[in-house]
DSSP file (Angstrom, degrees, kcal/mol; ACC not computed):
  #  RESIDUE AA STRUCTURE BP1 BP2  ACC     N-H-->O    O-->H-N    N-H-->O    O-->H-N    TCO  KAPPA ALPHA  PHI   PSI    X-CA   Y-CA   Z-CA
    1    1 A X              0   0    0      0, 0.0     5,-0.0     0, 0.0     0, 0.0   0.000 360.0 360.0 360.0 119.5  113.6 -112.6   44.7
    2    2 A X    >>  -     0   0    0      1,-0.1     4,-2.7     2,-0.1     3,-0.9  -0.017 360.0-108.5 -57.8 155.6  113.4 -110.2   42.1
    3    3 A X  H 3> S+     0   0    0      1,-0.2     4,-2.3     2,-0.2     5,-0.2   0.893 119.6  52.7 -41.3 -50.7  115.6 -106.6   42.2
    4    4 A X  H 34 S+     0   0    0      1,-0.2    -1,-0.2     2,-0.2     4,-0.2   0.590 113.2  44.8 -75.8 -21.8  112.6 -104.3   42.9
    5    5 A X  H <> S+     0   0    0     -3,-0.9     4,-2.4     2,-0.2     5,-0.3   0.715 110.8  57.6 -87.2 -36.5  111.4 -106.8   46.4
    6    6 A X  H  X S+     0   0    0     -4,-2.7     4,-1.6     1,-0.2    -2,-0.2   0.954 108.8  40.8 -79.8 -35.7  114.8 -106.9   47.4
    7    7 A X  H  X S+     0   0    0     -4,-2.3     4,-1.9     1,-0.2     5,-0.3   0.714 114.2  52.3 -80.6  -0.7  115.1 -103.2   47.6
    8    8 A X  H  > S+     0   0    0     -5,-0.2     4,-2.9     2,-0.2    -2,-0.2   0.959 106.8  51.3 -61.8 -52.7  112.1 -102.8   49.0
    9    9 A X  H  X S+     0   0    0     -4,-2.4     4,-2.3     1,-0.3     5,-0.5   0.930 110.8  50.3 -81.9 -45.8  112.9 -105.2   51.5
   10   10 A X  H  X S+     0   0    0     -4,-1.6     4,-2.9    -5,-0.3     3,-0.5   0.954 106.8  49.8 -18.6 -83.9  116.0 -103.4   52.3
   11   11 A X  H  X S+     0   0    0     -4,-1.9     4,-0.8     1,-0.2    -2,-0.2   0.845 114.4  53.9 -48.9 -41.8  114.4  -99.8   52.7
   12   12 A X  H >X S+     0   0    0     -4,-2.9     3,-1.5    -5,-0.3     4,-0.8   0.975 114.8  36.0 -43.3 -72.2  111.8 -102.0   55.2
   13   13 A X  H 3X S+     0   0    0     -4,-2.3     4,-2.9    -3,-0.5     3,-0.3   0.840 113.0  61.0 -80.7 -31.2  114.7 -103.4   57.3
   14   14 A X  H 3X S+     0   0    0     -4,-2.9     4,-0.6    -5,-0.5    -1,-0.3   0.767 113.3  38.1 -64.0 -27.2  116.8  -99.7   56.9
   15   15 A X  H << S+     0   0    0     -3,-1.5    -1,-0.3    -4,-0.8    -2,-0.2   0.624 107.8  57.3-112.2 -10.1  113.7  -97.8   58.8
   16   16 A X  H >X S+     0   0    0     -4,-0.8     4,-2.3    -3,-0.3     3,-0.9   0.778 107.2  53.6 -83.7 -44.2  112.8 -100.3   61.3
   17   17 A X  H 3X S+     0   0    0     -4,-2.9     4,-0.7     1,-0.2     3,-0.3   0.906 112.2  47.1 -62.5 -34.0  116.8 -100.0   62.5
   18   18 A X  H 3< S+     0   0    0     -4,-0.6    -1,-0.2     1,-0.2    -2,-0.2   0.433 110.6  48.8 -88.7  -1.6  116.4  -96.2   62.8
   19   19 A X  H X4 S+     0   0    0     -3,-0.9     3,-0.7    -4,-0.1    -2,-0.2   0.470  96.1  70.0-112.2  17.6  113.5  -96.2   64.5
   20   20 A X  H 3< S+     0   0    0     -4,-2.3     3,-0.2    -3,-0.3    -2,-0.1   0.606  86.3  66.9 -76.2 -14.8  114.4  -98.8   67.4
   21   21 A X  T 3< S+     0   0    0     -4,-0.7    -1,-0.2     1,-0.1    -3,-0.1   0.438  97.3  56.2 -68.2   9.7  116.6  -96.8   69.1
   22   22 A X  S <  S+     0   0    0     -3,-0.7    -2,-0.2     2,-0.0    -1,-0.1   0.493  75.9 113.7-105.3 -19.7  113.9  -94.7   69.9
   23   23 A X        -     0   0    0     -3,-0.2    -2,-0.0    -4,-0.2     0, 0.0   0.270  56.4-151.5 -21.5-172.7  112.0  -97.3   71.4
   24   24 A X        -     0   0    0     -4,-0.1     2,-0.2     2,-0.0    -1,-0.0   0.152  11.5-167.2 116.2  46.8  111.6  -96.6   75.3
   25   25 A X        -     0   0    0      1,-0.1     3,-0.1     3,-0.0    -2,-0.0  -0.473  20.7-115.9 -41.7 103.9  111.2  -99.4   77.6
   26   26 A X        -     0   0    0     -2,-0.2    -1,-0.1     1,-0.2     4,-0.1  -0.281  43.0-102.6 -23.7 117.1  110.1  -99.5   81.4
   27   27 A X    >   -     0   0    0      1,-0.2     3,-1.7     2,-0.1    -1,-0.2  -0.216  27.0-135.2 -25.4 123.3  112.6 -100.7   83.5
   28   28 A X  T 3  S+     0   0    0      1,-0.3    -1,-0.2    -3,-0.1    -2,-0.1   0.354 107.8  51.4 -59.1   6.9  112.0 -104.5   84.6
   29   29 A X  T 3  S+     0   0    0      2,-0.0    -1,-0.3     0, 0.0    -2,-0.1   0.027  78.6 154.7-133.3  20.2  112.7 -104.1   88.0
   30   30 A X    <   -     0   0    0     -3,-1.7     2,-0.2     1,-0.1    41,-0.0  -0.370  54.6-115.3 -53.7 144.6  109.8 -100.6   88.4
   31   31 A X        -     0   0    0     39,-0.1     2,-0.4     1,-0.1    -1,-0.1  -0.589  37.2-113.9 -94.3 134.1  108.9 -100.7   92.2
   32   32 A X        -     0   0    0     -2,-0.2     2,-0.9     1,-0.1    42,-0.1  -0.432  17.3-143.0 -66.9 121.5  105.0 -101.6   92.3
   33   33 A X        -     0   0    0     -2,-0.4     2,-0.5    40,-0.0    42,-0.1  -0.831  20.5-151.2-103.3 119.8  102.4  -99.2   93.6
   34   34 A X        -     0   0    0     -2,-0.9     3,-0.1     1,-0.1     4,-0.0  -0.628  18.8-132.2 -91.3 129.9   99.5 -100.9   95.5
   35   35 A X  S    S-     0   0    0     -2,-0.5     2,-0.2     1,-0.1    -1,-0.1   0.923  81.5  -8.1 -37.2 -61.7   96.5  -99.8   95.7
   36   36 A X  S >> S-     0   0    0      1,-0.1     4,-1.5    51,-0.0     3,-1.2  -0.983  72.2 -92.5-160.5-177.0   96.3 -100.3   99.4
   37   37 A X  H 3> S+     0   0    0      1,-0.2     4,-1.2    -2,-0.2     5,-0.2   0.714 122.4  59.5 -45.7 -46.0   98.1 -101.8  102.8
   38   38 A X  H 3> S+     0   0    0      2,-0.2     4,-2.2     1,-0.2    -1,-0.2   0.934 112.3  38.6 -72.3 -52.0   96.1 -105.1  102.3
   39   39 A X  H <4 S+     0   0    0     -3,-1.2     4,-0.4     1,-0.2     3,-0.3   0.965 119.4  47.8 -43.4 -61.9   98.0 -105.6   98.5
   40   40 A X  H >X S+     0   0    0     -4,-1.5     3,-1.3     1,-0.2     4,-1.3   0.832 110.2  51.4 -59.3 -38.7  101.1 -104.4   99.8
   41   41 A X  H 3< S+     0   0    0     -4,-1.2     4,-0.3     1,-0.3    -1,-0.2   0.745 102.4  61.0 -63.7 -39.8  101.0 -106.8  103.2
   42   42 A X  T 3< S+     0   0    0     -4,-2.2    -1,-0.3    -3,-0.3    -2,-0.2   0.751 115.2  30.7 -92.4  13.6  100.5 -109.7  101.3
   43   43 A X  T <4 S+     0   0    0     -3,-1.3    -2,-0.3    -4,-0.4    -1,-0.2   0.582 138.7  23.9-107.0 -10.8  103.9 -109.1   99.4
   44   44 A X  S >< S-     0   0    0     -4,-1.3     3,-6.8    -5,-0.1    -3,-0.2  -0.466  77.5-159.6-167.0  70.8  105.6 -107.6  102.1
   45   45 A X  T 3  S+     0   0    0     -4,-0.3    -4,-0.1     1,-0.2    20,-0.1   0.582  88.2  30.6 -21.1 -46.9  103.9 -108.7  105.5
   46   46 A X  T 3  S-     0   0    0      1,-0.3    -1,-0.2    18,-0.3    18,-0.2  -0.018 115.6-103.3-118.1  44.3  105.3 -105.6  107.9
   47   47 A X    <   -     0   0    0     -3,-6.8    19,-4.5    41,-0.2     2,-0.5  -0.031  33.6 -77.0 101.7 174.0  105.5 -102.8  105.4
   48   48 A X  E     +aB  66  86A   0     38,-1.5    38,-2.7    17,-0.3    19,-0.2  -0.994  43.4 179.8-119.7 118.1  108.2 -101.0  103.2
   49   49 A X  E     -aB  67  85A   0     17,-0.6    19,-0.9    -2,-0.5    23,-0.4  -0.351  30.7-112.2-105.8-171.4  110.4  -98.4  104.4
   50   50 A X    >   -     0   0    0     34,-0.8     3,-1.0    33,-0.2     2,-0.6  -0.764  53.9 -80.4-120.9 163.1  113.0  -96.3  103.3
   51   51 A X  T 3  S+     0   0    0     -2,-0.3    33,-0.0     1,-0.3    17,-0.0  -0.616 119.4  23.4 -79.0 128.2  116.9  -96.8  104.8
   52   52 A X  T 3  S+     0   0    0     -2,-0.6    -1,-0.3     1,-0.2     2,-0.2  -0.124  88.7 147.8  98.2 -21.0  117.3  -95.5  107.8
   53   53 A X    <   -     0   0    0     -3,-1.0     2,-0.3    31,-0.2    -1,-0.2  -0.202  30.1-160.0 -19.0  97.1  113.6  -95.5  108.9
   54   54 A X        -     0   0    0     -2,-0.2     2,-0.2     1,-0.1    31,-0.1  -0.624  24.7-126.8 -97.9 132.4  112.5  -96.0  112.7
   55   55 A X        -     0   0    0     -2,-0.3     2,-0.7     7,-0.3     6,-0.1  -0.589  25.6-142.2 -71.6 137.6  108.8  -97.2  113.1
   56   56 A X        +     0   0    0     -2,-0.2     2,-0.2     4,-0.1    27,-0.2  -0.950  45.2 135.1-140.6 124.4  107.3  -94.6  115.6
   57   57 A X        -     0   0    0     -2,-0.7     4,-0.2     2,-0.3    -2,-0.0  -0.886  61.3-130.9-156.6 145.4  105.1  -96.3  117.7
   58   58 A X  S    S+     0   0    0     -2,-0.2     2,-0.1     2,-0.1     3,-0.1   0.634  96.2  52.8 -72.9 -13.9  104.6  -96.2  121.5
   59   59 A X  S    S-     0   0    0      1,-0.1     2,-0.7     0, 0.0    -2,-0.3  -0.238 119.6 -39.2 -98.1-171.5  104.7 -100.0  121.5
   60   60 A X        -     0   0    0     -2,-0.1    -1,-0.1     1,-0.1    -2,-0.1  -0.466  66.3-130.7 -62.3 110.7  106.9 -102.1  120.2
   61   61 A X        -     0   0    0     -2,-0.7     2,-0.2    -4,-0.2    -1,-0.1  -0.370  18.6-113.5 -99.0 155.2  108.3 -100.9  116.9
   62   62 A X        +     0   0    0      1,-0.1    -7,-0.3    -8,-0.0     3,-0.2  -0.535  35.5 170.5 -88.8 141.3  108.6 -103.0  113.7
   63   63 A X        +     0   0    0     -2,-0.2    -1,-0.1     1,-0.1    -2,-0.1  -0.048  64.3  61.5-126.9   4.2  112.0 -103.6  112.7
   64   64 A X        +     0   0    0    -18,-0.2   -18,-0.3     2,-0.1     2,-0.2  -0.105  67.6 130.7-153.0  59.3  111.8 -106.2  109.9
   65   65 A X        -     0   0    0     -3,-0.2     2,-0.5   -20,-0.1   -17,-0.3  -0.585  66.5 -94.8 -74.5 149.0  109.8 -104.1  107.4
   66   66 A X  E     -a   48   0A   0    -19,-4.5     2,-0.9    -2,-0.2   -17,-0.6  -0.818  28.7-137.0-110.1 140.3  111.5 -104.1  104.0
   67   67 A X  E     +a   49   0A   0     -2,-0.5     2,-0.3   -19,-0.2   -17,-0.1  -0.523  43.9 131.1 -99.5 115.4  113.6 -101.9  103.0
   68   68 A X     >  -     0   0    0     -2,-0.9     4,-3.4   -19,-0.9     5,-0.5  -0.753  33.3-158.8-144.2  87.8  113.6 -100.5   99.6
   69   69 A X  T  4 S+     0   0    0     -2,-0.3    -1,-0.1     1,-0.3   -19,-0.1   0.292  95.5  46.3 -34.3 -19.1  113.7  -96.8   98.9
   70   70 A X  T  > S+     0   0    0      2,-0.1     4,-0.8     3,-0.1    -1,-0.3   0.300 114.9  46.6-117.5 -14.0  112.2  -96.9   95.6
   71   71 A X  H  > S+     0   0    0     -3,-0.3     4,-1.1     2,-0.1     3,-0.3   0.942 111.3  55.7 -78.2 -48.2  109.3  -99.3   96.6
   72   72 A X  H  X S+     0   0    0     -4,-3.4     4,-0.8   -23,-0.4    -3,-0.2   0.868 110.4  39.5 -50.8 -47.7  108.7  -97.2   99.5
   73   73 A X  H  4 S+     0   0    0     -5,-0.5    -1,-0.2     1,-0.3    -2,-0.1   0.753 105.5  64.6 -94.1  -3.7  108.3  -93.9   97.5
   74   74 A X  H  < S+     0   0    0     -4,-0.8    -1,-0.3    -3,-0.3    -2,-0.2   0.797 120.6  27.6 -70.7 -33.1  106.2  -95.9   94.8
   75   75 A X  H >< S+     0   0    0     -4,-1.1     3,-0.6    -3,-0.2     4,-0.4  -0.013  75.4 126.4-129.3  17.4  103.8  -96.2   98.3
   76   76 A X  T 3<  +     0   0    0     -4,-0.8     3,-0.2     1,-0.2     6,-0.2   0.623  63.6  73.5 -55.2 -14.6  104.4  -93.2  100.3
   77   77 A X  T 3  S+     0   0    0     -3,-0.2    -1,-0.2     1,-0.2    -2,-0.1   0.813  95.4  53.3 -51.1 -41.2  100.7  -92.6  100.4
   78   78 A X  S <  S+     0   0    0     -3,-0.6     9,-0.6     8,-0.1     2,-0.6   0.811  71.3  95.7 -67.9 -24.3  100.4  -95.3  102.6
   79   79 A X        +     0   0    0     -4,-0.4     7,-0.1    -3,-0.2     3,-0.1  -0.573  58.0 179.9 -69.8 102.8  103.0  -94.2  105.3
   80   80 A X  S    S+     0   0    0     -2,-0.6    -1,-0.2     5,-0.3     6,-0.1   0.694  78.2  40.6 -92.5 -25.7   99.5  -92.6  107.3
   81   81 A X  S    S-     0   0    0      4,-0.3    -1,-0.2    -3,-0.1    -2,-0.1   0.195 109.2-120.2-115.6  24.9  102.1  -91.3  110.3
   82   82 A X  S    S+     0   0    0      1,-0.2     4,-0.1    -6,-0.2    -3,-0.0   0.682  71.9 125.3  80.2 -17.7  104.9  -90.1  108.3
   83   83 A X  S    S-     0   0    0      2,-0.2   -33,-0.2   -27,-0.2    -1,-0.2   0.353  84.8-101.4 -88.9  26.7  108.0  -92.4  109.7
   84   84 A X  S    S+     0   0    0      1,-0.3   -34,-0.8    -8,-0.1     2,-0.4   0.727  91.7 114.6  85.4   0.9  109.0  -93.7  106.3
   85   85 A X  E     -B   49   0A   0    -36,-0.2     2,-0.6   -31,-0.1     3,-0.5  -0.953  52.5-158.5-124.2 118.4  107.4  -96.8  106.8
   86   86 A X  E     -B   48   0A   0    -38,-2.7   -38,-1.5    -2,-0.4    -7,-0.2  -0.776  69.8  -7.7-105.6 137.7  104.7  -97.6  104.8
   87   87 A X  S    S-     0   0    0     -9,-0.6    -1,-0.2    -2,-0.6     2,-0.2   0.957  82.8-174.5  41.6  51.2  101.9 -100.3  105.8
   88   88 A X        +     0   0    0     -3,-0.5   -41,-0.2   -41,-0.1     2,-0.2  -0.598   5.8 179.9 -72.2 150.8  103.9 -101.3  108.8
   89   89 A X              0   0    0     -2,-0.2   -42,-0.0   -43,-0.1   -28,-0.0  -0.776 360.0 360.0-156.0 119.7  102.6 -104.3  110.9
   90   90 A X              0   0    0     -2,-0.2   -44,-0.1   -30,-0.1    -1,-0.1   0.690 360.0 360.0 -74.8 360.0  103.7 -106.1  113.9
């Protein structure tokens, strides 16, 4: 490889390293927003809650919703009464 390709190739490799820390990548693990309770139900059959979250229901309340506090506020639109539980179902 001649002199004049090799600095070339250089000054190439020399600006791709100063601008890849600048890069900005999405977390692999971003908590999913569904579209609606049917999406969400078939990954997480009686809903997403937040920790500490009581189902308030006159009936029997669901207790083995999962709890994940940043899945839950990716889908707080869904929580339709407000207890922190989103798309609960017994």
């Amino acid at each position: 490889m001649g002199r004049s390709r090799r600095v070339i190739v250089g000054i190439v490799a020399a600006g791709t390293l100063a601008v890849a820390p600048a890069m900005v990548v999405a977390p692999a693990d971003a908590a999913t927003s569904y579209t609606n309770c049917k999406q969400l139900n078939a990954d997480y059959p009686h809903g997403v809650g937040k920790s500490g979250a009581v189902d308030s229901t006159s009936g029997t309340p669901v207790t083995d919703f999962t709890v994940d506090d940043d899945l839950y506020n990716s889908n707080s639109g869904r929580d339709r009464d407000g207890d922190s539980i989103a798309c609960e179902k017994h």
